[in-house]
C-alpha positions in Angstrom: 134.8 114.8 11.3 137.1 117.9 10.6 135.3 119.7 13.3 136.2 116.6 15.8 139.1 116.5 14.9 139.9 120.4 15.9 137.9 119.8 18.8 140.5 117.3 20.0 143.7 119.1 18.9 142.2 121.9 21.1 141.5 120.0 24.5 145.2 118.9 23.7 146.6 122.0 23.4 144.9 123.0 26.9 146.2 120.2 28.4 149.8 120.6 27.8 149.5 124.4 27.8 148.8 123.5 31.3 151.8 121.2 32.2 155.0 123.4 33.4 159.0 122.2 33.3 160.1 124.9 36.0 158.6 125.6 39.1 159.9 127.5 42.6 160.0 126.4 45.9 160.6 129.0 49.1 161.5 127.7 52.6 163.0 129.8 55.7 165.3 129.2 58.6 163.9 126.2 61.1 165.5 123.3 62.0 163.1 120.9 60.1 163.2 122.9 56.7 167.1 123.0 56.6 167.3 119.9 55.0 165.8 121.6 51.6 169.3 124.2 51.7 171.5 120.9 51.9 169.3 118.9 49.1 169.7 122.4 47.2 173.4 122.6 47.5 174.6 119.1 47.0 172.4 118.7 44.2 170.2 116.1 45.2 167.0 118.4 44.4 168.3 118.9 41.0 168.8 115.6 40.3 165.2 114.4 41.7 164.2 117.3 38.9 166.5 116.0 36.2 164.9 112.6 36.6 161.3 113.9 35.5 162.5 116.5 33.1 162.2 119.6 35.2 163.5 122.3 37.2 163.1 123.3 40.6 164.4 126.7 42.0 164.8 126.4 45.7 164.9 129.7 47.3 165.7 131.1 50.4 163.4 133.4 52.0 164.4 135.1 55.3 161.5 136.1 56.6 159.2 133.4 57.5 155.4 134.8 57.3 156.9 136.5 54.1 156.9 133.5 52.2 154.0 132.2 53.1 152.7 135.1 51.8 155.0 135.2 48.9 153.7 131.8 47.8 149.8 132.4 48.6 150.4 135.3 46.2 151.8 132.7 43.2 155.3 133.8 43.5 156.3 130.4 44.4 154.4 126.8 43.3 155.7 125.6 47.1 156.5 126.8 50.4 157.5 125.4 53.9 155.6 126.1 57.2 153.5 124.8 60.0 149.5 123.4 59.6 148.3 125.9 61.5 149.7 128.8 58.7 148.6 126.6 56.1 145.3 126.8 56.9 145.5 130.5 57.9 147.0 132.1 55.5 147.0 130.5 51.7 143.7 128.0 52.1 141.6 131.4 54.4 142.9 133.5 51.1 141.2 131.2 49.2 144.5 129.3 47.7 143.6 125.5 47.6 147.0 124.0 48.5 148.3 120.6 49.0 150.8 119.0 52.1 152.8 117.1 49.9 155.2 116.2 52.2 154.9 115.9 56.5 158.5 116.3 57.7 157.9 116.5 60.8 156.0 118.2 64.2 157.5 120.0 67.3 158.4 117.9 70.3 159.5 120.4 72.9 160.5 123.5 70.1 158.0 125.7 71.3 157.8 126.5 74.5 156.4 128.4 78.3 159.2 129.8 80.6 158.5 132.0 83.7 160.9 134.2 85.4 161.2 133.0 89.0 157.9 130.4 89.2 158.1 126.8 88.3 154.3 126.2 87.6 152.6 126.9 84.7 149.5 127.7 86.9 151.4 130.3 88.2 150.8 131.9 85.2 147.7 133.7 85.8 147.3 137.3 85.9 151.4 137.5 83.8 152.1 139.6 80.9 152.9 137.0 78.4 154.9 138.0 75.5 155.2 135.9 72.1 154.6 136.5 68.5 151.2 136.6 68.5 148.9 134.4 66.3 152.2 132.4 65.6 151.7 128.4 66.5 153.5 129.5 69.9 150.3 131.5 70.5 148.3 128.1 70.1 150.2 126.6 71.7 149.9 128.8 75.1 147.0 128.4 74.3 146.3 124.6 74.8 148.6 125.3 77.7 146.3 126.9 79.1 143.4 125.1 78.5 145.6 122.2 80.3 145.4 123.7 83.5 141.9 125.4 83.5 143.1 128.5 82.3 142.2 130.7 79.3 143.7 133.9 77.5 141.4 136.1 79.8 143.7 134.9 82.4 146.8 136.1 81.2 147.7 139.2 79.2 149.2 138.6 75.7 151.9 141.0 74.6 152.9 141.0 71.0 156.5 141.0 70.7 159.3 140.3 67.3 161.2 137.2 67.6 164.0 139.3 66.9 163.6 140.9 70.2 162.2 138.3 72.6 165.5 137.6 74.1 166.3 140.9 74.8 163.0 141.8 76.4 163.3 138.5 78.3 166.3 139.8 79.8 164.8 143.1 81.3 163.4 142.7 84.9 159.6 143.6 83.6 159.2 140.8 81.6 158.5 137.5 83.6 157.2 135.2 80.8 157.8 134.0 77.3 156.0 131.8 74.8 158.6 130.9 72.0 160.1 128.6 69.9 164.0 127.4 69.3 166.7 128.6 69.4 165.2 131.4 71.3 163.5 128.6 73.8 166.8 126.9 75.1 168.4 130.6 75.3 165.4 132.2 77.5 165.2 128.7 79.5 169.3 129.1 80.0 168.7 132.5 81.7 168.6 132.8 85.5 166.0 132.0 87.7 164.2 130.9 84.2 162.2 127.9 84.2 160.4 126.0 81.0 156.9 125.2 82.4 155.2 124.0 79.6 156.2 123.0 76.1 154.7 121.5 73.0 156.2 117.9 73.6 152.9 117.9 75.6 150.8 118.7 73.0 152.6 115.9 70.2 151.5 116.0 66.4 149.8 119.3 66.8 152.2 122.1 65.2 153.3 120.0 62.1 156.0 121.3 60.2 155.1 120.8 56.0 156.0 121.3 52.3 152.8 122.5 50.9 152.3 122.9 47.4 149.4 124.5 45.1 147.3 121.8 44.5 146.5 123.3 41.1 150.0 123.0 40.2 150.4 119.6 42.1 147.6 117.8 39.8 148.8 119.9 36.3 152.0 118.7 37.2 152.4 115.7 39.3 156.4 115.7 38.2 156.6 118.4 40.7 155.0 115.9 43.5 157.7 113.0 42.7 160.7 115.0 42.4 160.0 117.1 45.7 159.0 113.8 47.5 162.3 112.0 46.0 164.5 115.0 47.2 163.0 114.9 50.3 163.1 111.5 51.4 166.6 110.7 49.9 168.2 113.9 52.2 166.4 112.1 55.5 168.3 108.8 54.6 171.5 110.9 54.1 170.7 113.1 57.5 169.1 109.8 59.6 172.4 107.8 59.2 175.5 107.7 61.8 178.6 107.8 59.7 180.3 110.8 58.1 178.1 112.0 55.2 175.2 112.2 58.1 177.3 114.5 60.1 178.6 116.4 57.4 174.6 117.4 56.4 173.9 118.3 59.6 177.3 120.2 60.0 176.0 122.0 56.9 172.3 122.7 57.8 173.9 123.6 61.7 176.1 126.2 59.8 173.4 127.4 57.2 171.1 128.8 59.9 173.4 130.1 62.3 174.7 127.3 64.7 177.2 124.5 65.5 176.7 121.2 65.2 175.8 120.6 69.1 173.6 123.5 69.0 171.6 122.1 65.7 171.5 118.7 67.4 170.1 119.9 70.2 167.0 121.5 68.1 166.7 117.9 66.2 166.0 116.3 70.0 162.9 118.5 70.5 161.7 117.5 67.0 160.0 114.4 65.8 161.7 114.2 62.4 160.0 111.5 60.2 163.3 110.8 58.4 161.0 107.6 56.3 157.8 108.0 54.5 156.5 105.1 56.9 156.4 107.5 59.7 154.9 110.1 57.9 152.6 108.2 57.0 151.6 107.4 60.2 150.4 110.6 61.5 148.9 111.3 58.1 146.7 108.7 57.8 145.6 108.5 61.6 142.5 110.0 62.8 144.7 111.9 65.2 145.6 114.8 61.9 141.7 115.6 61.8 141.3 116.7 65.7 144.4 118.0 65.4 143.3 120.0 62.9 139.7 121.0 64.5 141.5 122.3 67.3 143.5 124.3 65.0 140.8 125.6 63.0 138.6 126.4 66.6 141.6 128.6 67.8 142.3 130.4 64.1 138.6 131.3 64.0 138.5 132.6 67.8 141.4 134.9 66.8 139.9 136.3 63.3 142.3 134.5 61.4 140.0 132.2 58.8 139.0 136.1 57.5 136.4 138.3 58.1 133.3 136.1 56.1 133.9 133.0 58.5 130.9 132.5 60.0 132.0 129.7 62.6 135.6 127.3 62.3 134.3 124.8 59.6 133.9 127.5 57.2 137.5 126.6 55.3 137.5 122.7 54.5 140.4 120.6 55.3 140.8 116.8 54.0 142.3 114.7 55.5 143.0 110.3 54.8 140.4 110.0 58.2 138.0 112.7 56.3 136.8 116.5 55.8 137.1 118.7 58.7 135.0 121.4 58.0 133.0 122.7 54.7 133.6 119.8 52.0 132.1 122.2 49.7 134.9 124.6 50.4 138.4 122.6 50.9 141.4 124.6 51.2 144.0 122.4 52.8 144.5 118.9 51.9 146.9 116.3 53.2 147.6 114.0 50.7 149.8 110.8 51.6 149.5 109.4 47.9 153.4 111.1 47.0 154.7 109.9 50.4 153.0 106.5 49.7 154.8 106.5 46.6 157.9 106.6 48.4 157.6 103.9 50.8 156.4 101.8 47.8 159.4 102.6 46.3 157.7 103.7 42.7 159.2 107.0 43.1 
């Protein structure tokens, strides 16, 4: 009985030693993650944490791919960033992590614009510079595919964001593949022209809040406090009377725009400012293709890593089923936090 008894205090010692009170969350400049610096500044993330007994550091990073890579690493128990990275970088380095919550996907963000041609078919045989590997990449590269086309069609030159404008501007370069704000100031150039853009391709590059899914099932506080944030900032941001204007004046400001200029980014993004549309493109079978086609275009470019046999060697589940190795998931979106949400049990 003694040795029961032990046996008992020590499986619930490991439990608890397991459950956390302070975690870190990481997010970077983009139209649909500016939300977490308002919910960070006014509070409303602290007092989502305060309700479960936590705390929740929300940290800026400035360099995108750098906190991705900060949080595959376990420097930070969430991050922001796009499907496509999610499964690229954390879930092929073998972190299992978790889209908690689906804020939204680009509408016309990312985009094709050729110096003096209209056509994206006139395309063929250009020098197309982009960040490549970046979700603009696949997008150019269902572009492409729209039209007949492929990348041995086209010449891809890697080029910084922080220098696609300028390079744009030179008389050698004739087309860009990028997203916003850079998009509307390349397509505002002369002689420019926006031939294709991801409003065509809708639900594909889904902008997240991915957590570790260790973390998320040790500590499903985390989950509820992140989703609480999250969906009471969208009410505060959806609305039409001052306090929405005044967040938006605030995220406009806190990633280097006006008002106008951050409104303009929300009208090329389908923000899904209730858990009821989030839902929506979670649950439908629409997320798995989606998700295929991601995997077929990170595994044609070497990014799944270098023992991927084929594009279902990394496992991603989602409400409509496993894309992929079941025996080796990586990537799960899980609507049971935004469910919670729309239930109201939050």
């Amino acid at each position: 009985m003694k040795r029961l008894s032990i046996l008992l205090l020590f499986l619930l010692l490991s439990s608890t030693a397991s459950a956390r009170d302070s975690f870190r969350v990481c997010w970077s400049i983009y139209v649909g993650w500016m939300p977490w610096a308002y919910g960070a500044e006014q509070g409303i993330v602290k007092k989502w944490a305060d309700k479960y007994g936590i705390d929740i550091e929300v940290v800026q990073i400035n360099d995108y791919i750098e906190s991705i890579n900060q949080y595959t690493a376990g420097e930070f128990d969430a991050c922001t960033m796009t499907n496509m990275d999610a499964l690229t970088i954390p879930a092929a380095g073998g972190v299992d992590s978790t889209a908690l919550v689906v804020g939204d996907f680009s509408n016309g963000n990312d985009g094709i614009v050729l110096k003096g041609k209209d056509s994206l078919e006139d395309i063929r045989g250009q020098s197309v510079h982009l960040v490549e590997l970046s979700v603009s990449h696949y997008m150019l590269a269902r572009a492409l595919e729209s039209v007949g086309l492929s990348e041995r069609d086209i010449q891809v030159v890697n080029t910084s964001d922080a220098d696609l404008v300028a390079v744009y501007g030179t008389d050698e370069v004739t087309a860009v593949a990028t997203w916003n704000p850079l998009l509307n100031e390349v397509a505002s150039m002369p002689d420019s022209h926006k031939v294709f853009d991801s409003s065509r391709i809708p639900g594909e590059i889904i902008d997240l809040l991915v957590v570790n899914t260790e973390t998320l099932e040790q500590n499903p506080a985390l989950g509820k406090a992140l989703t609480g944030a999250w969906y009471e900032i969208m009410a505060v941001m959806s609305g039409e009377d001052d306090a929405a204007r005044a967040a938006k004046t605030y995220m406009a400001q806190a990633s280097g725009t006006d008002l106008a200029g951050y409104e303009a980014q929300l009208a090329s993004t389908e923000m899904f400012y209730t858990p009821a549309a989030a839902l929506e493109l979670t649950n439908s079978p629409r997320l798995k293709t989606t998700m295929q086609n991601v995997a077929e275009f990170s595994f044609e470019h070497g990014l799944l890593g270098e023992g991927a046999p084929d594009a279902t060697f990394i496992g991603v589940e989602t409400p409509a089923g496993v894309y992929g190795n079941p025996q080796n998931i990586k990537l799960r979106f899980n609507p049971t936090y935004m469910q919670m949400a729309l239930d109201g049990s939050l």
